[in-house]
Steps between C-alpha positions, in 0.01 A plus 500: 500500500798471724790681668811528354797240637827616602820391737418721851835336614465648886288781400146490660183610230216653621154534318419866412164557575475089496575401185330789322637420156236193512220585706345834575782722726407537863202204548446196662536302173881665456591433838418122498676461100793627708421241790497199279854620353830516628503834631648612796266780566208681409511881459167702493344855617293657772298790573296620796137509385278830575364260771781395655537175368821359272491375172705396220555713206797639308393885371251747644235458280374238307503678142804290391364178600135503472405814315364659793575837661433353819729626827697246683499646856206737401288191492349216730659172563093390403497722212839366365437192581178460214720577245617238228839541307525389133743208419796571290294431211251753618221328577397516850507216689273466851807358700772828424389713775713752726601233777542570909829547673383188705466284137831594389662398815294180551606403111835577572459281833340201309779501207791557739636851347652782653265800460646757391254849535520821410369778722344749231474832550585634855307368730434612848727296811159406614441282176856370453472366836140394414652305176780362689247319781265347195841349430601412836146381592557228197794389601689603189699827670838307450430414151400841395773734339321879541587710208445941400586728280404755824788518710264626802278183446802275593665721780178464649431145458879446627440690801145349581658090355881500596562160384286525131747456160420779318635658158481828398348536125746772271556532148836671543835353680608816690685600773183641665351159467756308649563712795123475541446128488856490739343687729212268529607200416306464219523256246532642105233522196592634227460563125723215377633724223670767785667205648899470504741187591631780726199624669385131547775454693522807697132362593606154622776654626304638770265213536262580277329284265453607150137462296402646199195615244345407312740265266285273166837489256690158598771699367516788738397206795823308438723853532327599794540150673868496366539838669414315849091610553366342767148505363308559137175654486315402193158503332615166287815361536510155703 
């Protein structure tokens, strides 16, 4: 098992999930595949927990992953934090757990990658400015690109965290969404398959950098990073 080789040029790759097309998406084990690589960032997911407390986790539930009907934010850090994840084989493995904000971070930290996390769901100001002080408190604030797909999330976290990069998650390259992400200065996600030579540079045009999701065809990679990208977000590609 590997990732897939290609020519980045200038473009900067970042590891969906770590690199979830080797290790279970969203886990410690992910995280530090993408670590050992040469990855310029690691992308993953967090929610609020019914208690208050963050963890990593991509959906709401866990019925994709693990089976289980089990509520992300309906649930415990302590009761989420028992659970095992099956490998990609599906056999469960006692190390694939649902990690802590703090372990992302501190494997990001130890590897040397830009963490790149996405606020899921909308969350109150209270907890984005909770999330952004775990990241300030480890010293990683400046290495941490803040991403959404909920515009509020990343006004607030903007108003609350002048100086944090931030990108606004879309899967459509629309007026609205550019005057939005103008307005805010807020760096671009989106859907590589909406993205235009034209739009990109509209983007840089008004000094904002360009990422995009989530990319596994070396093919499409090489057009997008032909097109000017500033960053690739993949689950494979290397």
């Amino acid at each position: 098992m590997n990732t897939v080789k290609i020519d980045k040029k200038n473009c900067l790759l970042i590891a969906h999930r770590g690199v979830s097309g080797l290790e279970r998406e969203n886990t410690c084990a992910a995280f530090v595949a993408a670590g050992v690589k040469t990855y310029y960032g690691i992308e993953t997911d967090v929610h609020v927990t019914a208690d208050g407390k963050y963890v990593i986790f991509h959906d709401d539930d866990l019925r994709r992953v693990a089976g289980l009907e089990t509520n992300v934010e309906k649930s415990t850090f302590e009761e989420l934090s028992k659970i095992r994840l099956p490998d990609m084989d599906g056999n469960t493995r006692s190390d694939l757990c649902l990690p802590a904000l703090n372990d992302y971070v501190a494997i990001c930290r130890k590897y040397d990658k830009t963490a790149v996390l996405e606020l899921k769901s909308r969350i109150t100001r209270e907890h984005i400015g909770k999330i952004a002080a775990v990241v300030k408190d480890m010293g990683w604030f400046n290495r941490t690109v803040f991403i959404s797909f909920n515009g509020d999330n990343l006004v607030d976290l903007r108003e609350l965290c002048p100086d944090a990069e931030i990108q606004f998650l879309a899967g459509e390259a629309t007026e609205e969404n550019f005057r939005f992400m103008e307005k805010y200065h807020l760096g671009a996600d989106l859907y590589w398959e909406c993205l235009t030579p034209e739009y990109i540079a509209r983007l840089h045009g008004a000094g904002l950098k360009v990422n995009c999701w989530t990319v596994d065809k070396p093919e499409a990679a090489e057009k997008l990073i032909e097109m000017g990208v500033d960053f690739i977000t993949t689950n494979i590609l290397e």
